[in-house]
N, C-alpha and C positions, 0 to 999 in steps of 0.2 A: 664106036670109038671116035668117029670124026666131031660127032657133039661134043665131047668129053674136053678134046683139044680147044675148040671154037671157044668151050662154055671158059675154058680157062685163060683163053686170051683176051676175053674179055672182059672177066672180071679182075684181069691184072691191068685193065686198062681205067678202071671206075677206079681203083684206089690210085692211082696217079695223080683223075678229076678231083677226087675227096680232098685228097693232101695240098690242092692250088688255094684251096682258101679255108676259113673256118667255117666247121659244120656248124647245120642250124640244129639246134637242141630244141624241143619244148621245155620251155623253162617253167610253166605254169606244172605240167604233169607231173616234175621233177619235185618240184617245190613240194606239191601235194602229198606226193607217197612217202618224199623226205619227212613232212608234217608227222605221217602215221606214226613214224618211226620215234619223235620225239615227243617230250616229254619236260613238264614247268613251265614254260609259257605260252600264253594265252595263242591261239587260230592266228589270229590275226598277228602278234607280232611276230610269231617265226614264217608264217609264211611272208610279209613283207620281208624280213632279214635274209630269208634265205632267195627271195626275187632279188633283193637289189645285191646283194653278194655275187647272184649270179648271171646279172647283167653287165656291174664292172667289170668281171674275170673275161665276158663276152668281148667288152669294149678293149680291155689290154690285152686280149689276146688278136684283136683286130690290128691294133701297131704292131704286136712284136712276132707276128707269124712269121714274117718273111725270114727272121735270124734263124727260126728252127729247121732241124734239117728234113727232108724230105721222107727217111727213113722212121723216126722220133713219132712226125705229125701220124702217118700211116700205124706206127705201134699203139701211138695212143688213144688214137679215135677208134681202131681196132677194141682197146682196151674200154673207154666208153660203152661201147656198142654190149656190151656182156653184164645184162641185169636188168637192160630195161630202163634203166632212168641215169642218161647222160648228163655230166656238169661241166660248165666252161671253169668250173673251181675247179675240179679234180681233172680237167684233162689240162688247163694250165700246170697243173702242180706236175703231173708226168712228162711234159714238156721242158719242166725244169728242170727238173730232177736228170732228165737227160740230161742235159747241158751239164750240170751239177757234176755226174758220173763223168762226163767225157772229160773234162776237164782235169782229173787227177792221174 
Protein backbone atom coordinates (compact mmCIF):
# COMPACT_ATOMS: atom_id res chain seq x y z
CA UNK A 1 0.00 0.00 0.00
CA UNK A 2 2.73 2.45 0.90
CA UNK A 3 3.92 2.29 -3.06
CA UNK A 4 0.35 2.89 -4.02
CA UNK A 5 0.30 6.32 -2.01
CA UNK A 6 4.05 7.34 -3.05
CA UNK A 7 3.08 6.35 -6.78
CA UNK A 8 0.11 8.88 -6.44
CA UNK A 9 1.74 11.64 -4.99
CA UNK A 10 3.82 11.78 -7.39
CA UNK A 11 2.12 11.53 -10.24
CA UNK A 12 -0.07 14.45 -8.96
CA UNK A 13 3.01 16.31 -8.72
CA UNK A 14 4.11 15.69 -12.79
CA UNK A 15 0.82 17.15 -13.80
CA UNK A 16 1.42 20.28 -11.96
CA UNK A 17 5.14 20.32 -13.97
CA UNK A 18 3.03 19.46 -17.28
CA UNK A 19 0.51 22.27 -16.95
CA UNK A 20 3.78 25.32 -16.08
CA UNK A 21 4.29 25.22 -19.76
CA UNK A 22 3.29 23.76 -23.29
CA UNK A 23 3.89 20.24 -23.90
CA UNK A 24 6.18 19.38 -26.66
CA UNK A 25 4.20 17.26 -29.25
CA UNK A 26 5.94 15.54 -32.17
CA UNK A 27 4.44 17.35 -34.79
CA UNK A 28 6.23 15.30 -37.72
CA UNK A 29 4.47 11.89 -36.21
CA UNK A 30 1.22 13.74 -36.03
CA UNK A 31 1.30 15.21 -39.27
CA UNK A 32 2.12 11.72 -40.76
CA UNK A 33 -0.69 9.32 -39.32
CA UNK A 34 -2.98 12.63 -39.82
CA UNK A 35 -1.70 12.12 -43.72
CA UNK A 36 -2.98 8.30 -43.56
CA UNK A 37 -6.20 9.48 -42.56
CA UNK A 38 -6.66 11.83 -45.45
CA UNK A 39 -7.61 11.94 -48.57
CA UNK A 40 -7.33 14.53 -52.29
CA UNK A 41 -4.35 16.14 -51.81
CA UNK A 42 -1.15 15.44 -52.91
CA UNK A 43 1.78 13.89 -49.61
CA UNK A 44 3.28 16.81 -49.85
CA UNK A 45 0.71 19.46 -49.44
CA UNK A 46 -1.13 18.12 -46.52
CA UNK A 47 1.60 17.31 -44.80
CA UNK A 48 3.15 20.86 -45.15
CA UNK A 49 -0.60 22.24 -44.14
CA UNK A 50 -0.90 20.28 -41.54
CA UNK A 51 3.02 21.11 -40.08
CA UNK A 52 2.64 24.68 -40.44
CA UNK A 53 -0.95 24.71 -38.91
CA UNK A 54 0.58 23.03 -36.22
CA UNK A 55 3.38 25.01 -35.40
CA UNK A 56 1.35 28.42 -35.36
CA UNK A 57 -1.19 26.76 -32.87
CA UNK A 58 2.40 25.77 -31.14
CA UNK A 59 3.57 29.34 -31.28
CA UNK A 60 -0.03 30.97 -30.05
CA UNK A 61 -0.31 28.81 -27.63
CA UNK A 62 3.30 29.80 -26.42
CA UNK A 63 1.81 33.72 -25.66
CA UNK A 64 -1.58 32.69 -24.54
CA UNK A 65 -0.79 29.73 -21.96
CA UNK A 66 -0.43 31.92 -19.04
CA UNK A 67 -4.52 33.17 -19.34
CA UNK A 68 -5.50 29.41 -19.31
CA UNK A 69 -6.30 28.13 -15.98
CA UNK A 70 -4.26 25.60 -14.38
CA UNK A 71 -7.17 22.99 -14.33
CA UNK A 72 -8.25 23.56 -18.38
CA UNK A 73 -4.23 23.04 -19.30
CA UNK A 74 -4.16 19.59 -17.09
CA UNK A 75 -7.71 18.36 -18.78
CA UNK A 76 -6.59 18.90 -22.03
CA UNK A 77 -3.25 17.70 -22.34
CA UNK A 78 -4.74 14.80 -20.43
CA UNK A 79 -7.16 14.75 -23.37
CA UNK A 80 -4.26 15.00 -26.08
CA UNK A 81 -2.51 12.21 -24.39
CA UNK A 82 -5.57 9.60 -25.55
CA UNK A 83 -4.74 8.27 -29.26
CA UNK A 84 -1.44 8.74 -29.77
CA UNK A 85 -1.12 11.64 -31.87
CA UNK A 86 -1.22 15.09 -29.96
CA UNK A 87 -2.14 18.75 -31.79
CA UNK A 88 -1.32 22.10 -30.53
CA UNK A 89 -4.63 22.58 -32.92
CA UNK A 90 -6.78 20.48 -31.08
CA UNK A 91 -5.49 21.05 -27.58
CA UNK A 92 -5.65 24.86 -28.40
CA UNK A 93 -9.24 24.41 -29.40
CA UNK A 94 -9.96 22.67 -25.88
CA UNK A 95 -8.18 25.34 -24.17
CA UNK A 96 -10.85 27.52 -25.68
CA UNK A 97 -13.47 26.08 -25.51
CA UNK A 98 -12.87 26.13 -21.75
CA UNK A 99 -12.77 29.67 -21.57
CA UNK A 100 -15.72 29.60 -24.03
CA UNK A 101 -17.75 27.42 -21.45
CA UNK A 102 -16.76 29.38 -18.44
CA UNK A 103 -17.65 32.33 -19.59
CA UNK A 104 -21.68 31.78 -19.83
Amino acid sequence: MPISISMIALSSQLVVTIADRVPTFDIARTCKLDLAATAGLSDNQSLKACTTDENKARQQLGSEWPKFSPSSKTSCISQESIGGTPSYVSLRTCLQMDIWVKQK
